[in-house]
DSSP file (Angstrom, degrees, kcal/mol; ACC not computed):
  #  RESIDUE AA STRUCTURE BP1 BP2  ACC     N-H-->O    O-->H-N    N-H-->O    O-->H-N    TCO  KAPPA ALPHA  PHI   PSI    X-CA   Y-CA   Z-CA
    1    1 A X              0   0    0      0, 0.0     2,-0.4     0, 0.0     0, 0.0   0.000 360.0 360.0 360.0 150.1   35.0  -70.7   77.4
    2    2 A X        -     0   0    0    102,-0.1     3,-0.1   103,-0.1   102,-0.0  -0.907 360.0-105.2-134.5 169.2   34.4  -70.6   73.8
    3    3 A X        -     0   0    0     -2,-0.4     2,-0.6     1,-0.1     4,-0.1  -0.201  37.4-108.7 -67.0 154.3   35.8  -71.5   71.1
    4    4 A X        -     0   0    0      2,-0.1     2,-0.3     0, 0.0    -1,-0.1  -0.685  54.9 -82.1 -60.1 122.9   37.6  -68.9   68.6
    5    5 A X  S    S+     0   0    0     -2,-0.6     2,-0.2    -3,-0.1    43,-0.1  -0.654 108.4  36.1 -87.1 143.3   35.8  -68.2   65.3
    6    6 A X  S    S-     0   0    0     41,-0.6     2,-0.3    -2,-0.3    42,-0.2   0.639  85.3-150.7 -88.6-180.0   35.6  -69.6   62.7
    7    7 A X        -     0   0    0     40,-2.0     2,-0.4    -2,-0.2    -1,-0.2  -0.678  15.6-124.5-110.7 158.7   35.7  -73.5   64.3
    8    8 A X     >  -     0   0    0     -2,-0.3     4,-1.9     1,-0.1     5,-0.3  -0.844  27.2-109.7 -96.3 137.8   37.0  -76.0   62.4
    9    9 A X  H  > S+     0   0    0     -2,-0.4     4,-1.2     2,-0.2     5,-0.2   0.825 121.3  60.4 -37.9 -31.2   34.4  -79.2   61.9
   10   10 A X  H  > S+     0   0    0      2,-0.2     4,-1.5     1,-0.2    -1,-0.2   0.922 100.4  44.9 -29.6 -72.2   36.9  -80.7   64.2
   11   11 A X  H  >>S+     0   0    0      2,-0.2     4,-1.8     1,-0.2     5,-0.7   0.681 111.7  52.1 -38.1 -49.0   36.6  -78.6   66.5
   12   12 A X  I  X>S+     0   0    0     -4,-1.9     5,-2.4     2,-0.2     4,-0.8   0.861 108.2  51.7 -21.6 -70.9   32.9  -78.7   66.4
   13   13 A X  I  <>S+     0   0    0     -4,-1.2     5,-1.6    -5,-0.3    -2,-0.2   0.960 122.2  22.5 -46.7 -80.7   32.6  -82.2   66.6
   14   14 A X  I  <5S+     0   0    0     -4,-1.5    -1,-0.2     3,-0.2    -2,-0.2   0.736 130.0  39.1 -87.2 -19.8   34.6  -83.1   69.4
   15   15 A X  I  <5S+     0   0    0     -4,-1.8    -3,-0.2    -5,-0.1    -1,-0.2   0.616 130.9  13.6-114.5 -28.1   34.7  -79.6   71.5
   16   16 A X  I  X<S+     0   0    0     -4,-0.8     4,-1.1    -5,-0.7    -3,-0.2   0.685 134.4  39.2-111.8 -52.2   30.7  -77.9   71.2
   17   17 A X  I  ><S+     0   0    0     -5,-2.4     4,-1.0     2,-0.2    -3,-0.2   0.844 111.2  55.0 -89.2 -17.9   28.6  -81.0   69.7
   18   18 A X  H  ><S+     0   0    0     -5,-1.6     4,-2.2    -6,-0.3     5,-0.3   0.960 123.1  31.4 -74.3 -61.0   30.3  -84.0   71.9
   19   19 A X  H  4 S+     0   0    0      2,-0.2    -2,-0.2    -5,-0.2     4,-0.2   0.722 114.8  57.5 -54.3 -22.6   29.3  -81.8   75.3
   20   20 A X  H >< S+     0   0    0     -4,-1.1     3,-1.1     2,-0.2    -1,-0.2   0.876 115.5  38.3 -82.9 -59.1   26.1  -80.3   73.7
   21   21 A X  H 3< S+     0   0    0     -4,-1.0     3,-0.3     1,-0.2    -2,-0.2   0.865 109.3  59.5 -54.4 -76.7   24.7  -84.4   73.0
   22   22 A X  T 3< S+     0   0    0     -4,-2.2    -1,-0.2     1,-0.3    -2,-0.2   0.676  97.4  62.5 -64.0  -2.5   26.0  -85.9   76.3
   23   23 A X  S <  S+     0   0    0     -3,-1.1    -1,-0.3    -5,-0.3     2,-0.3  -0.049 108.7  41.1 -95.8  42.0   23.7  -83.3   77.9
   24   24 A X  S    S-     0   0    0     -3,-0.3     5,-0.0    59,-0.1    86,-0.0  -0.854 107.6 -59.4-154.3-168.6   20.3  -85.0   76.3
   25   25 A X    >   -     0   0    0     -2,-0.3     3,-0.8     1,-0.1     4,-0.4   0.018  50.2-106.6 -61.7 150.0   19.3  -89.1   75.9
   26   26 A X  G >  S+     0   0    0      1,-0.2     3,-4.0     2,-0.2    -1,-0.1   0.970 112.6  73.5 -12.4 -78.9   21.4  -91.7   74.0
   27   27 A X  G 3  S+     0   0    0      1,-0.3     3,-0.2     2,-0.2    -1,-0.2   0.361  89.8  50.8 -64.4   0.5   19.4  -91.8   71.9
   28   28 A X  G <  S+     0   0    0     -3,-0.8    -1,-0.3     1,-0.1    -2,-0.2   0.476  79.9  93.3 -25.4 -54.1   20.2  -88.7   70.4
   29   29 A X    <   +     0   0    0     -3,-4.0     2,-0.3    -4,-0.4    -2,-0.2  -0.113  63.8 146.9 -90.8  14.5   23.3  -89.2   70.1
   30   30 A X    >>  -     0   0    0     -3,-0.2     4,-0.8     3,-0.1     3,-0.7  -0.342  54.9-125.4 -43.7 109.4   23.4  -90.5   66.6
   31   31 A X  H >> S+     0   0    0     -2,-0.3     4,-2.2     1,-0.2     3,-1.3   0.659 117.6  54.6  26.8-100.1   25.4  -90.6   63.5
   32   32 A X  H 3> S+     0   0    0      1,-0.3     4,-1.9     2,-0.2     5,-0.3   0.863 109.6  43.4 -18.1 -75.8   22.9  -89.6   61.9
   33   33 A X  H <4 S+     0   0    0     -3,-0.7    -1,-0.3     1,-0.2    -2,-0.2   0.657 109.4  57.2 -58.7 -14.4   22.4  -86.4   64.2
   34   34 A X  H <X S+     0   0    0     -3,-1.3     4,-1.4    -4,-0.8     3,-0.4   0.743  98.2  54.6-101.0 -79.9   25.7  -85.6   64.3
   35   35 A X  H >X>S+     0   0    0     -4,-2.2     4,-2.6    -5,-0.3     3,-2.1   0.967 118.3  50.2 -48.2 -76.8   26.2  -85.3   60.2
   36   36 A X  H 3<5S+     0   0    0     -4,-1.9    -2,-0.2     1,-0.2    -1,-0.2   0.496 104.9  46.9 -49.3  -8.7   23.0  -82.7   60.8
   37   37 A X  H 3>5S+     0   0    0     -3,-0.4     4,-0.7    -5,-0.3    -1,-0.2   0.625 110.9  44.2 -97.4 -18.7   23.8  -81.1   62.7
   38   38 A X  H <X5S+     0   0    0     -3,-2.1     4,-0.6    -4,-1.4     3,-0.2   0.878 114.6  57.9 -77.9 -47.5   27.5  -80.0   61.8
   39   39 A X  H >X5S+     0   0    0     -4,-2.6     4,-2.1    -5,-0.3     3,-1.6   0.965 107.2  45.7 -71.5 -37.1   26.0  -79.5   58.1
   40   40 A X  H 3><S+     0   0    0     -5,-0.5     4,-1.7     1,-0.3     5,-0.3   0.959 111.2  54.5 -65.6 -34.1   23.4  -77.0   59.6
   41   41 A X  H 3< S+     0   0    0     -4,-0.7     6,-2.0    -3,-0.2     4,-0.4   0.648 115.0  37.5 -78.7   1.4   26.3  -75.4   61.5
   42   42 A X  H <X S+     0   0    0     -3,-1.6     4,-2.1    -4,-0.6    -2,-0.2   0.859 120.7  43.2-110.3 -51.9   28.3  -74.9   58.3
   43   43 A X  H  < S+     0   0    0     -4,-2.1    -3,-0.2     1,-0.2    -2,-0.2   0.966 122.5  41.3 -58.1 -57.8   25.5  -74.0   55.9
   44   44 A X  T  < S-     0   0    0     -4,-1.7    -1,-0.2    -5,-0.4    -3,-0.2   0.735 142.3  -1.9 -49.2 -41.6   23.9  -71.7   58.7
   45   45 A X  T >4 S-     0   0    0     15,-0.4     3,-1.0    -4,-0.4    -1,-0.2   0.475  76.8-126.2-125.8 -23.5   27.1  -69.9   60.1
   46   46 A X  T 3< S-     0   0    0     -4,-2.1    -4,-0.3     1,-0.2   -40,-0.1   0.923  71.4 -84.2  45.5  52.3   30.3  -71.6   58.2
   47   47 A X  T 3  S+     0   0    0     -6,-2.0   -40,-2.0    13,-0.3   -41,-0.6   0.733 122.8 106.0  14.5  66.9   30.8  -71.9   62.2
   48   48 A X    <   +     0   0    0     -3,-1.0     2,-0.4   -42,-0.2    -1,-0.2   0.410  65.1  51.2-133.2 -12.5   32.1  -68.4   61.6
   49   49 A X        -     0   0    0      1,-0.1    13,-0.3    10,-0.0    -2,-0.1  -0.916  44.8-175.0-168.7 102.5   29.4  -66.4   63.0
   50   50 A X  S    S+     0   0    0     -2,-0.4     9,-4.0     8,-0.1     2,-0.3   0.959  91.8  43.6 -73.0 -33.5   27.5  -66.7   66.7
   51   51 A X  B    S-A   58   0A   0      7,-0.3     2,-0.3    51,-0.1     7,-0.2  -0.863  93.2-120.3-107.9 139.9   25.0  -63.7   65.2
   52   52 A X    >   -     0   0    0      5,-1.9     3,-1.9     3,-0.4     2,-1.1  -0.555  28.6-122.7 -95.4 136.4   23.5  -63.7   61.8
   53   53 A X  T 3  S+     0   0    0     -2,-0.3    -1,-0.1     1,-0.3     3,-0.1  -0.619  95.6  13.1 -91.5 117.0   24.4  -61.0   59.9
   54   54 A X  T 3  S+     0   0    0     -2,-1.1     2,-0.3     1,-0.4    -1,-0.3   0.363 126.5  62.9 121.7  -5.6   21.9  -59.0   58.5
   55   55 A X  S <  S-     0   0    0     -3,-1.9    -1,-0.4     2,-0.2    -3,-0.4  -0.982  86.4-105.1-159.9 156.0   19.3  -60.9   61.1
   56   56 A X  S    S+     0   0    0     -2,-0.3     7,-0.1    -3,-0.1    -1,-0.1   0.761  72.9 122.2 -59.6 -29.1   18.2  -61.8   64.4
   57   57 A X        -     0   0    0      5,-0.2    -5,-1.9    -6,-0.1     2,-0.4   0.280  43.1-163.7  -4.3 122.8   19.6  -65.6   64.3
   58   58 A X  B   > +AB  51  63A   0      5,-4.2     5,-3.3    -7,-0.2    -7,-0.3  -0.995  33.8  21.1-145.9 161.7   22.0  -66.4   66.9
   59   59 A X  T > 5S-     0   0    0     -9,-4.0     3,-3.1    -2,-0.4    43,-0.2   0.120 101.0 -55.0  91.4 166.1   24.6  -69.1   67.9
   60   60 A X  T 3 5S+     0   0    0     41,-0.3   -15,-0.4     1,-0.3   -13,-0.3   0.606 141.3  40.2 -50.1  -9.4   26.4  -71.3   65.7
   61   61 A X  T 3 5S-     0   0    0     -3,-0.2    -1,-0.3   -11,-0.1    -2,-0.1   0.368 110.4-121.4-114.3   9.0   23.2  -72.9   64.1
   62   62 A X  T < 5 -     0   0    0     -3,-3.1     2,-0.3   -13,-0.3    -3,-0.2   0.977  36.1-172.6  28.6  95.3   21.4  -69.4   63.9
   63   63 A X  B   < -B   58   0A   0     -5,-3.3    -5,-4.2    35,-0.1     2,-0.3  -0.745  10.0-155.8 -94.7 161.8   18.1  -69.6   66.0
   64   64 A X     >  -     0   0    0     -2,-0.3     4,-1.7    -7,-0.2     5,-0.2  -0.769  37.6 -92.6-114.5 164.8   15.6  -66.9   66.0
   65   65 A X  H  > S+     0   0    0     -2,-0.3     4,-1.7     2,-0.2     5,-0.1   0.856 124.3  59.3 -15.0 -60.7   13.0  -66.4   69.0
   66   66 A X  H >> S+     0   0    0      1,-0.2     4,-3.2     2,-0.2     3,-1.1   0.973 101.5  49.5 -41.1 -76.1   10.7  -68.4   67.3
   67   67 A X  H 3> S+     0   0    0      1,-0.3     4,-2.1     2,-0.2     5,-0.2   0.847 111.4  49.1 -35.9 -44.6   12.7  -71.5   67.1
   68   68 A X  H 3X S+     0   0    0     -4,-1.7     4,-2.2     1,-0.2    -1,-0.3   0.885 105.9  54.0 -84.4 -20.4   13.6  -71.5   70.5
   69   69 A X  H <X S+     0   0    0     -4,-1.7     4,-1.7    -3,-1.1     5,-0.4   0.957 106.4  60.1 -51.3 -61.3   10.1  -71.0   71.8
   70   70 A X  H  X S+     0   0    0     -4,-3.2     4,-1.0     1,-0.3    -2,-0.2   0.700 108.5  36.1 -17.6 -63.9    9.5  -73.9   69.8
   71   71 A X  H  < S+     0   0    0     -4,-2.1    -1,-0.3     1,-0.2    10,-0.2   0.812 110.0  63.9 -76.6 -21.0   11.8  -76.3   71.4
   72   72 A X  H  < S+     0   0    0     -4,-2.2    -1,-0.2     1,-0.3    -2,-0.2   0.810 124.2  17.5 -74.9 -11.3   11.1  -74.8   75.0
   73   73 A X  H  < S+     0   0    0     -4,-1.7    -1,-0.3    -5,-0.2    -2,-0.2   0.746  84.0 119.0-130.2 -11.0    7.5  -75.9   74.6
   74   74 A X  S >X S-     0   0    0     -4,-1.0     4,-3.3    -5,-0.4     3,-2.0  -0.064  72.4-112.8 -45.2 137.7    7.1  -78.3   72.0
   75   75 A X  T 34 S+     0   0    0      1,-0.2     4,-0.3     2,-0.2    -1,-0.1   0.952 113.8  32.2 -53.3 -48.5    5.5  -82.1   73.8
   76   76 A X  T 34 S+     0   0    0      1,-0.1    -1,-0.2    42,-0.1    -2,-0.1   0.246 124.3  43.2-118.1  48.1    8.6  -84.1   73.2
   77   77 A X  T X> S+     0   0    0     -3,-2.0     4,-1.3    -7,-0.1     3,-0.9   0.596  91.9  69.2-132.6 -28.3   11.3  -81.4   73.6
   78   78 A X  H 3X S+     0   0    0     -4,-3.3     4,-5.2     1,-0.3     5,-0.4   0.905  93.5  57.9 -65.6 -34.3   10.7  -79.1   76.5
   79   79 A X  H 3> S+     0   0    0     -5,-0.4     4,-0.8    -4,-0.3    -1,-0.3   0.830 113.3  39.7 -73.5 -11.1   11.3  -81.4   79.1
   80   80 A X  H <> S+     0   0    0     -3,-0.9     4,-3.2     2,-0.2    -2,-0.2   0.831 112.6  65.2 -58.9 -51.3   14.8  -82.0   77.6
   81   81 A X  H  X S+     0   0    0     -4,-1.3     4,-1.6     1,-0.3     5,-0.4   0.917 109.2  33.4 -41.5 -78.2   14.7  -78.3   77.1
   82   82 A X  H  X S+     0   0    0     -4,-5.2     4,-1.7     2,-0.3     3,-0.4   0.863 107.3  59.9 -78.1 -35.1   14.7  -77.7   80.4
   83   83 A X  H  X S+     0   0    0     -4,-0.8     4,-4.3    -5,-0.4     3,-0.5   0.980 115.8  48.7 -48.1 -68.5   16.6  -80.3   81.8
   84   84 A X  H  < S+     0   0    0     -4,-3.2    -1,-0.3     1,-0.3    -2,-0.3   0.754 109.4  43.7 -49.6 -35.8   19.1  -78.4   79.3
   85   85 A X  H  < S+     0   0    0     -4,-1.6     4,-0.3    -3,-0.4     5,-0.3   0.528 108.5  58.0 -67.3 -16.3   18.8  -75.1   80.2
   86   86 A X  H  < S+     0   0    0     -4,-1.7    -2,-0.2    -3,-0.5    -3,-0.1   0.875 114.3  44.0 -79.3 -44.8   18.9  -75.9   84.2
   87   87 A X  S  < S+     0   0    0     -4,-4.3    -1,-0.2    -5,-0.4    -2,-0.2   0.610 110.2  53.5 -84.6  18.6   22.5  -77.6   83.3
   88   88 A X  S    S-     0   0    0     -3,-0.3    -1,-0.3     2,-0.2    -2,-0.2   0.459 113.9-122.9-105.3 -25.0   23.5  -74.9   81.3
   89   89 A X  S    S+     0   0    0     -4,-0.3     2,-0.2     1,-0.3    -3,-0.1   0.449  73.0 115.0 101.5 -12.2   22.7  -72.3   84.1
   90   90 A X  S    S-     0   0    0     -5,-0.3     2,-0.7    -6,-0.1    -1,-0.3  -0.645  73.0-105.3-104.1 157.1   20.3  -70.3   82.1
   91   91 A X        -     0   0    0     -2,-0.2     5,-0.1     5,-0.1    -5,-0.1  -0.743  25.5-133.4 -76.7  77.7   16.4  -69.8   82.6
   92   92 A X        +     0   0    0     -2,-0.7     2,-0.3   -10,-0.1    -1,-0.1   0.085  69.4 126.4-112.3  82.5   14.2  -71.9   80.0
   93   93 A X  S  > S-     0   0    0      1,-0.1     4,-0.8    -8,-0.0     5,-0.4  -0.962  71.1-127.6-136.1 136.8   12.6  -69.0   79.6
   94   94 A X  H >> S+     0   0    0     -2,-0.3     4,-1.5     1,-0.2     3,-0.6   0.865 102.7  42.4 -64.0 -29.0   12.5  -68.3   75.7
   95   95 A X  H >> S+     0   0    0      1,-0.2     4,-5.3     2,-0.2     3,-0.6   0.972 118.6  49.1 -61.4 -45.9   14.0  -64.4   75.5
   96   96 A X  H 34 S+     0   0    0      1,-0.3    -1,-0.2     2,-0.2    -2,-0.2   0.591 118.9  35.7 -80.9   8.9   16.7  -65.4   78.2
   97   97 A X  H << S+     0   0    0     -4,-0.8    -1,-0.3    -3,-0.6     4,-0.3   0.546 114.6  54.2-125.1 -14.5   17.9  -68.7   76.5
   98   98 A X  H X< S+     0   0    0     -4,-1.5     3,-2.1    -3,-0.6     4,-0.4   0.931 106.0  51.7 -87.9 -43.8   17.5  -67.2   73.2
   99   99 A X  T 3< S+     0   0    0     -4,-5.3    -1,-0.1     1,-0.2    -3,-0.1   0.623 108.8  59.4 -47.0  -2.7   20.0  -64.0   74.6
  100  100 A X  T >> S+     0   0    0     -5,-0.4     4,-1.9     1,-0.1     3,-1.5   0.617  82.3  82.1 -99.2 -18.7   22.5  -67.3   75.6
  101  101 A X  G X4 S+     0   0    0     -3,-2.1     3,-0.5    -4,-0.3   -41,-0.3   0.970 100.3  33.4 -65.1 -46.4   23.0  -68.8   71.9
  102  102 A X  G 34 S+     0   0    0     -4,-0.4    -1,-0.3     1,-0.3     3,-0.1   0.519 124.8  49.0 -80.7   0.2   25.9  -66.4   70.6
  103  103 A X  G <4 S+     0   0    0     -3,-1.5     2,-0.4     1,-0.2    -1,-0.3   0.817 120.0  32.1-115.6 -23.5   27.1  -66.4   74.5
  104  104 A X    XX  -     0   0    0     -4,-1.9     3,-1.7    -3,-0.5     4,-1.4  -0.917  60.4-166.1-120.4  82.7   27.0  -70.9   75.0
  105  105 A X  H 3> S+     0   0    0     -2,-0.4     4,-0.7     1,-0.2     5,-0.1   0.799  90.2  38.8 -64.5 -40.4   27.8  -72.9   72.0
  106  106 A X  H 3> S+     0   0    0      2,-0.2     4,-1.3     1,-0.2    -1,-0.2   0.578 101.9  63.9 -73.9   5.0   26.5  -76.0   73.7
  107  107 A X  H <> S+     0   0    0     -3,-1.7     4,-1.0    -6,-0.2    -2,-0.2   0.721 115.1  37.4 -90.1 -28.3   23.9  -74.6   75.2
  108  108 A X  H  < S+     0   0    0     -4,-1.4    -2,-0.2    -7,-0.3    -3,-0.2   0.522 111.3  54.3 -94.2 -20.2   22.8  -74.0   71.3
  109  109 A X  H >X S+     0   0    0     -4,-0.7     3,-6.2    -5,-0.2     4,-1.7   0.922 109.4  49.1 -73.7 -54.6   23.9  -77.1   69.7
  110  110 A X  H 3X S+     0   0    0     -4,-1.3     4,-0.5     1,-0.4    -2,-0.2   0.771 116.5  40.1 -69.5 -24.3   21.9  -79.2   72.3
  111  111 A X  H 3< S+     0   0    0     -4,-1.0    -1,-0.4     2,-0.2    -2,-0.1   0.383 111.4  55.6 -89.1  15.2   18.3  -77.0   71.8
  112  112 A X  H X> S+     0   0    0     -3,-6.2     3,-2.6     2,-0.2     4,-2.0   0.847 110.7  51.8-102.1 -47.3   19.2  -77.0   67.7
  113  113 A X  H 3X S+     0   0    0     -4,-1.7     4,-2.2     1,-0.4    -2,-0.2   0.778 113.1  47.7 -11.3 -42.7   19.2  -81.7   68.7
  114  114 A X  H 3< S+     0   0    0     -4,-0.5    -1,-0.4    -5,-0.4    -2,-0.2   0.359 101.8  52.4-114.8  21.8   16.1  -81.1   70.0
  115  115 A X  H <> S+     0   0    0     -3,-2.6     4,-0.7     2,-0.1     3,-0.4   0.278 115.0  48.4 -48.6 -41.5   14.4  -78.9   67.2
  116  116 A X  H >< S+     0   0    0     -4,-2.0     3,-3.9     1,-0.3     2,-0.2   0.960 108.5  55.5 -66.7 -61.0   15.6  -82.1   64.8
  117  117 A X  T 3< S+     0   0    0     -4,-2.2    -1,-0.3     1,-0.3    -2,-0.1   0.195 100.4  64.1 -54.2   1.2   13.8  -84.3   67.9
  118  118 A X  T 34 S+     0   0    0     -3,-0.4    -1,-0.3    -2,-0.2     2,-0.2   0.555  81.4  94.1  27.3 -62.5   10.5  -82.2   67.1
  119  119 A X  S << S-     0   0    0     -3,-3.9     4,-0.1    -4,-0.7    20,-0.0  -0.242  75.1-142.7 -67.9 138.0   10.2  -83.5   63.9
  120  120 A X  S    S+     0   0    0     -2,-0.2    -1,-0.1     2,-0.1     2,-0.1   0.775  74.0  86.1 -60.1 -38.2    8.0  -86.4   63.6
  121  121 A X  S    S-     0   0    0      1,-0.1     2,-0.2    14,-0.0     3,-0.1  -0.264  85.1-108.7 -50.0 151.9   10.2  -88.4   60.8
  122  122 A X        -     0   0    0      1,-0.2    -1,-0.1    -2,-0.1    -2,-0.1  -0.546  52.2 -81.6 -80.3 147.4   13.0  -90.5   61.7
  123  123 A X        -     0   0    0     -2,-0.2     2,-0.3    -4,-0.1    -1,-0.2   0.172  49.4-100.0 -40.9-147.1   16.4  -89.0   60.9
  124  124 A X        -     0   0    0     -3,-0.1     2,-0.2     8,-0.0     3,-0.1  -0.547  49.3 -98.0-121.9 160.1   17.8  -89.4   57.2
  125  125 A X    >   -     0   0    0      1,-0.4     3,-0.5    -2,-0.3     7,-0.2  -0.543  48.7 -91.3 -22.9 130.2   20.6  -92.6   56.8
  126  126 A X  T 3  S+     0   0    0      1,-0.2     2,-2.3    -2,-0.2    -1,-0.4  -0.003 126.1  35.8 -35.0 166.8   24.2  -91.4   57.0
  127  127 A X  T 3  S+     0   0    0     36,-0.4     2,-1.7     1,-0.2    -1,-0.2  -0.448  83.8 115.3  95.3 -78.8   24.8  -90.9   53.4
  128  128 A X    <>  +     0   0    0     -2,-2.3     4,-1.5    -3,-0.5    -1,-0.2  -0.034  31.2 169.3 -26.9  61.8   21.0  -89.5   52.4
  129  129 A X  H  > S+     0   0    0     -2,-1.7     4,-0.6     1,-0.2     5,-0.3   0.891  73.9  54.7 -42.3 -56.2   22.1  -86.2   51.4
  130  130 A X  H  > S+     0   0    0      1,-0.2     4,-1.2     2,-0.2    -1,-0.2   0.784 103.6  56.8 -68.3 -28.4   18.5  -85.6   50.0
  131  131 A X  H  > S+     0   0    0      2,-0.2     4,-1.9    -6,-0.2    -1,-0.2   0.875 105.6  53.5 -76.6 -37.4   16.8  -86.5   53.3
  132  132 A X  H  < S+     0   0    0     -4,-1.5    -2,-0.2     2,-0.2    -1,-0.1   0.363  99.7  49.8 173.9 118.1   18.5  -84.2   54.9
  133  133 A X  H  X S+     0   0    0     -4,-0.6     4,-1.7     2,-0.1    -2,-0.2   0.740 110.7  57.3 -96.2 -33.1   18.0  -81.2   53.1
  134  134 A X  H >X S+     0   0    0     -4,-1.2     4,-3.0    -5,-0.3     3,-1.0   0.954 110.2  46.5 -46.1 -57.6   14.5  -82.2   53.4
  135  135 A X  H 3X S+     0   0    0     -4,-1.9     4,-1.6     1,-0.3     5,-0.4   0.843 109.6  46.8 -26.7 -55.2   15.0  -82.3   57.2
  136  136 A X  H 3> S+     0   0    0      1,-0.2     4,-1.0     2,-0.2    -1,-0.3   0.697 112.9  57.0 -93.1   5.8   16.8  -79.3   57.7
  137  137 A X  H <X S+     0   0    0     -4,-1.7     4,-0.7    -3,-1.0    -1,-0.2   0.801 110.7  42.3 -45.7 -60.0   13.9  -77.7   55.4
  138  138 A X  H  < S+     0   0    0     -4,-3.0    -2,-0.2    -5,-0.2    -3,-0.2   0.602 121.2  33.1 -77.4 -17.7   11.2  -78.8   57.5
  139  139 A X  H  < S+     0   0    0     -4,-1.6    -3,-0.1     1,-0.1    -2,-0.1   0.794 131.9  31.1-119.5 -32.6   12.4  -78.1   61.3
  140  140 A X  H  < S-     0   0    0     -4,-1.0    -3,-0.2    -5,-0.4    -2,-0.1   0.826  79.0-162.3-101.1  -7.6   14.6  -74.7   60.4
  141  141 A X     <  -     0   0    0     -4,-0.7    -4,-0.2    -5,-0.1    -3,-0.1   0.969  18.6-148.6  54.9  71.5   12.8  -73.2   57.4
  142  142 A X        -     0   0    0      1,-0.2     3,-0.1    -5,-0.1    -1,-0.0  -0.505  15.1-132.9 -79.9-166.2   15.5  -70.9   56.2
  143  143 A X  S    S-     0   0    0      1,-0.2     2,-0.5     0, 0.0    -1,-0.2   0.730  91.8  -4.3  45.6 -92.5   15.0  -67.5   54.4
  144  144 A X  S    S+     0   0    0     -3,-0.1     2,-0.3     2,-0.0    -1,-0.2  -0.966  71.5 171.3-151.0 146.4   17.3  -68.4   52.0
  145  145 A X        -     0   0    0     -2,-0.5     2,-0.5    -3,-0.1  -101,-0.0  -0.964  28.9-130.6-174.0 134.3   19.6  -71.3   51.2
  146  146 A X     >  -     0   0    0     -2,-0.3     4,-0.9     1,-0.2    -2,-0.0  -0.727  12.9-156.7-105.9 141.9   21.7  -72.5   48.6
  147  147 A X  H >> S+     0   0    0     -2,-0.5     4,-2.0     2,-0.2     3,-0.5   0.839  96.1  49.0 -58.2 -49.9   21.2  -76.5   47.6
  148  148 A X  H 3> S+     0   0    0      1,-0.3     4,-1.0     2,-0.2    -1,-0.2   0.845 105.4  48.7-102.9 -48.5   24.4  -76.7   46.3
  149  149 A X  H 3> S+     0   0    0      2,-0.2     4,-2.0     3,-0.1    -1,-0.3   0.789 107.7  63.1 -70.3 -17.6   26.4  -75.2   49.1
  150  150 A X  H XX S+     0   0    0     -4,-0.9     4,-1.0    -3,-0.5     3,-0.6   0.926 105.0  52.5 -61.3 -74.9   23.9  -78.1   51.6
  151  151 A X  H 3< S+     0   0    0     -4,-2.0     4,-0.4     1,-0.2    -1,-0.2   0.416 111.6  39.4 -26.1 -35.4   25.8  -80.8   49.4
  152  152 A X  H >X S+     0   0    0     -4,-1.0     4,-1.7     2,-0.2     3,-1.2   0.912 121.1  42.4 -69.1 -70.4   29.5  -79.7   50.0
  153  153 A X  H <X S+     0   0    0     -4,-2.0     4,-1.1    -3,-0.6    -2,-0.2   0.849 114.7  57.2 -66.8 -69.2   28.9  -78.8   53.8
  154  154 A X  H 3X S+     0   0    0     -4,-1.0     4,-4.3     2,-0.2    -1,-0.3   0.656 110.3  41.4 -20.5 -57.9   26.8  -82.4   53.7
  155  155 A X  H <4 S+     0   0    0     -3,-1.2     4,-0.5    -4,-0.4     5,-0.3   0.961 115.1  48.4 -72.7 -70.1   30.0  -84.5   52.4
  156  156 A X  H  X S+     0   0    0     -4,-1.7     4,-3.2     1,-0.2    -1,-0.3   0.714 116.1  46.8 -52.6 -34.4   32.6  -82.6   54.8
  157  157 A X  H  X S+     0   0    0     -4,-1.1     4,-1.4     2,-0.3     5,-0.4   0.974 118.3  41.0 -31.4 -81.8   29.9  -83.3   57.9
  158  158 A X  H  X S+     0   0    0     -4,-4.3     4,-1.5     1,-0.2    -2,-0.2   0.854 115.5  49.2 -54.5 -80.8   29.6  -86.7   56.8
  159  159 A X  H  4 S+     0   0    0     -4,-0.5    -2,-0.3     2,-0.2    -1,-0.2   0.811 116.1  44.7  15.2 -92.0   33.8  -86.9   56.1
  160  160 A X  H  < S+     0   0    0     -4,-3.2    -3,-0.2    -5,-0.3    -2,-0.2   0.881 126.9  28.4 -61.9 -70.0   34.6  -85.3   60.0
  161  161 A X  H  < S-     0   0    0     -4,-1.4     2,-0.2  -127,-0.1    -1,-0.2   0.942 105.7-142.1 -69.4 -50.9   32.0  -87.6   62.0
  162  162 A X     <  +     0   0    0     -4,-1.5  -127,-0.1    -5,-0.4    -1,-0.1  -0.798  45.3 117.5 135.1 178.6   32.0  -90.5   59.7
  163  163 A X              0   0    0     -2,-0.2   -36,-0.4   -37,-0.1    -1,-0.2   0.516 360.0 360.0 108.9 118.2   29.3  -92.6   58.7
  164  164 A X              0   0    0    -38,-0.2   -39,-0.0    -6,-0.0    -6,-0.0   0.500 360.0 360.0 106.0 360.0   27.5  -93.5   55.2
């Protein structure tokens, strides 16, 4: 079942992103990841919108193909990757998990966790607004994306989980 759009960051939190983490390591499961990943879901979607409009992007953090290719094969994400896609039910094959984002909201939180786990850096510190936008710069590349609106979504992320 999914959720009715839009979600509240509440909702997020505790119903898509609590389920989405306990399916990868601990260590994962940060703070840290946690603020970034809600703020990518607010800036990306306003958790309003499983398909991007106007683009191929799908699920609450809008992946494209690419992205999910990325994680399914990337050195220290695929075997997570699949571990996720086997308990999700879908085939970690990239077209057929990329058709799954707008249809499994944890099935799409957990591979956007392991696109951050890609990146070579160590998260940002709660609080480090400026780390990250840098972050979500480097591992989602948008299109286009407003600074101002990262900062807002930043503080309520930081605000619903806590931290910083």
């Amino acid at each position: 079942m999914q959720l009715k759009l839009p979600i509240t960051p509440r909702d997020f939190t505790d119903e898509i992103m609590a389920p989405a983490l306990d399916l990868l390591p601990a260590k994962m499961r940060s703070t840290e990841a946690r603020i970034v990943l809600l703020t990518i879901g607010l800036q990306e979607s306003g958790l309003a919108h499983r398909r991007q409009i106007g683009g191929p992007a799908r699920g609450l953090l809008q992946f494209e193909e690419v992205g999910v290719r990325g994680v399914l094969t990337h050195q220290v994400s695929r075997g997570y990757a699949a571990e996720v896609c086997a308990a999700r039910h879908v085939v970690a094959v990239p077209i057929q998990v990329y058709d799954m984002l707008d249809k499994d909201d944890i099935l799409a939180v957990a591979l956007g966790r392991l696109l951050l786990w890609t990146d070579p850096r160590p998260l940002p510190a709660a609080g480090d607004v400026e780390g990250a936008w840098d972050l979500y710069t480097r591992t989602w590349r948008p299109g286009r994306s407003n600074r101002g609106d990262w900062d807002a979504h930043y503080e309520m992320a930081r605000t619903t989980v806590g931290g910083g």
